[in-house]
FIBA-760857 format. One line per 2 residues: number of its first residue (from 1); for each residue x, z, y negated of N, C-alpha, C, O. Coordinates in steps of 0.2 Angstrom, whole numbers. Example, Ala and Ser with C-alpha at 12.3 -4.5 7.8 and 13.67 -1.06 7.14 Angstrom:
residues 2
1 = 66,39,28,62,39,22,66,39,16,71,42,17  64,35,11,68,36,5,64,39,0,67,40,-6
end
This chain:
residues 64
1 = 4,0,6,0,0,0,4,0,-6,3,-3,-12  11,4,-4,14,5,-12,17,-2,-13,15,-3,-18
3 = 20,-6,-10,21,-15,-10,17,-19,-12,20,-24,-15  10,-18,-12,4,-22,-13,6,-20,-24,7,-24,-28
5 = 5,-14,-24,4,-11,-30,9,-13,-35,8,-14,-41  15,-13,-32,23,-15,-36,23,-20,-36,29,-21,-38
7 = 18,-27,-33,20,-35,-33,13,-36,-38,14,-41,-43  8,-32,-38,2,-35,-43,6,-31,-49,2,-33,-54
9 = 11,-28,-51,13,-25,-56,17,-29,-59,18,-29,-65  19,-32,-56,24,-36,-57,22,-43,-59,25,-46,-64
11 = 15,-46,-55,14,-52,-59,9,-49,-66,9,-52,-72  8,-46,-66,3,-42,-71,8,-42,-79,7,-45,-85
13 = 15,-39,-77,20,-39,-84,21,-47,-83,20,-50,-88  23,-50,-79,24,-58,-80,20,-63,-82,22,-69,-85
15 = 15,-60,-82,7,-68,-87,9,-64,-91,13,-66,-94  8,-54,-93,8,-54,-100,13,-55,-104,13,-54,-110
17 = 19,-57,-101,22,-61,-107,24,-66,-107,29,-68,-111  21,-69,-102,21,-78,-103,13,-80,-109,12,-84,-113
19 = 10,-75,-108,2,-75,-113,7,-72,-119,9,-77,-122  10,-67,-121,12,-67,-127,17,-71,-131,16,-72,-137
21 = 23,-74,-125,26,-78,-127,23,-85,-131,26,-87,-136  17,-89,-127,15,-93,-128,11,-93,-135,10,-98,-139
23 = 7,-86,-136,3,-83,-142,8,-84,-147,6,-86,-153  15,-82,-146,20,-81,-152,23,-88,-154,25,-89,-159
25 = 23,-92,-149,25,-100,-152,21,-103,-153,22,-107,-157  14,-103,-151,9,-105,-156,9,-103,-164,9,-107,-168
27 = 9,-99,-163,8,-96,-171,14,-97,-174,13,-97,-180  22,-98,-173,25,-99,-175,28,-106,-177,32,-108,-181
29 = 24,-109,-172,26,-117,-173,18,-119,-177,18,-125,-181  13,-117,-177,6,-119,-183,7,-116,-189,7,-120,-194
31 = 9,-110,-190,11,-108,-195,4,-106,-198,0,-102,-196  4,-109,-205,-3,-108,-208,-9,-112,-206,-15,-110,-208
33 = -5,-119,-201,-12,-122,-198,-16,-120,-193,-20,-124,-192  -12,-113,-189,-16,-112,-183,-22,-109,-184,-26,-110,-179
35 = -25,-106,-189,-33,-108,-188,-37,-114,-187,-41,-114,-183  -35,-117,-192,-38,-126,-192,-36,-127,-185,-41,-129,-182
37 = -29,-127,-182,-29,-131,-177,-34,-126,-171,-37,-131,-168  -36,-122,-170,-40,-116,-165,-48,-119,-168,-52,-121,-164
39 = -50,-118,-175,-54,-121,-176,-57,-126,-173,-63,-125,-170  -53,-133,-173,-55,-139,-171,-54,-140,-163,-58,-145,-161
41 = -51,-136,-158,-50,-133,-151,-56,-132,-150,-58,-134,-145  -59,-127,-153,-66,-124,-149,-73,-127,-154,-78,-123,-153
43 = -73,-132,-158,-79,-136,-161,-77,-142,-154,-81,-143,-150  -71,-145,-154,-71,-151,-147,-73,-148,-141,-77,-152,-138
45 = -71,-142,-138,-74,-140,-130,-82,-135,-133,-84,-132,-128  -85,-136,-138,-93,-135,-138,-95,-142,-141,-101,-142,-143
47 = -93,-148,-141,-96,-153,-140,-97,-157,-132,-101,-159,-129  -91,-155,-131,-90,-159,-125,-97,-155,-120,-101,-158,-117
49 = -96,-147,-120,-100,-142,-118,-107,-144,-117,-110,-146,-112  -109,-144,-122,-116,-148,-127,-118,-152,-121,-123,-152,-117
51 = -112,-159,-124,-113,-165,-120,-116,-163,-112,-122,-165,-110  -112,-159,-108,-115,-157,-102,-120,-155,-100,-123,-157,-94
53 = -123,-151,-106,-127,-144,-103,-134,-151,-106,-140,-149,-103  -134,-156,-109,-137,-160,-112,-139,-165,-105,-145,-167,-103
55 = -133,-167,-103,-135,-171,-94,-137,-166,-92,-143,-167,-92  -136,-160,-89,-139,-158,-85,-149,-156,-86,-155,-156,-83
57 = -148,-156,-92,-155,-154,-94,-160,-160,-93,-166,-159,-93  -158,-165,-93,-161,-172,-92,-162,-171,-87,-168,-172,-85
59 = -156,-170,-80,-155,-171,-73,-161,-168,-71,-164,-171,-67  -162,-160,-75,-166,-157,-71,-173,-157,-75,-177,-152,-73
61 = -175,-161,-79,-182,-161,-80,-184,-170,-76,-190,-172,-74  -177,-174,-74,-180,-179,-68,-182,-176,-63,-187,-179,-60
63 = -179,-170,-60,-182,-169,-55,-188,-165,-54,-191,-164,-49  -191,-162,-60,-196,-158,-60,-200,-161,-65,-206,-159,-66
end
């Protein structure tokens, strides 16, 4: 059990500072533009979104 516990511990500190390294070169490479740029990130994946939840809603008033 202590093996199981010391290997999820270990991936656990490794994404978080592959998640913070990548947070910190974001912001450090956008600078003042990383709003605008995260802005424009999540207006395109709730269009694209949209688009789907839009076919499916069609799919499913064909079949009812």
């Amino acid at each position: 059990m202590e093996k199981v516990f010391s290997k999820d511990s270990f991936w656990l500190l490794f994404w978080g500072f592959v998640a913070s390294a990548l947070a910190w070169a974001f912001w450090y490479y956008a600078g003042e533009h990383g709003f605008q740029i995260m802005t424009i990130a999540v207006w395109i994946s709730l269009i694209f979104d949209n688009r789907r939840m839009r076919a499916k809603l069609k799919d499913y008033e064909k079949k009812n």
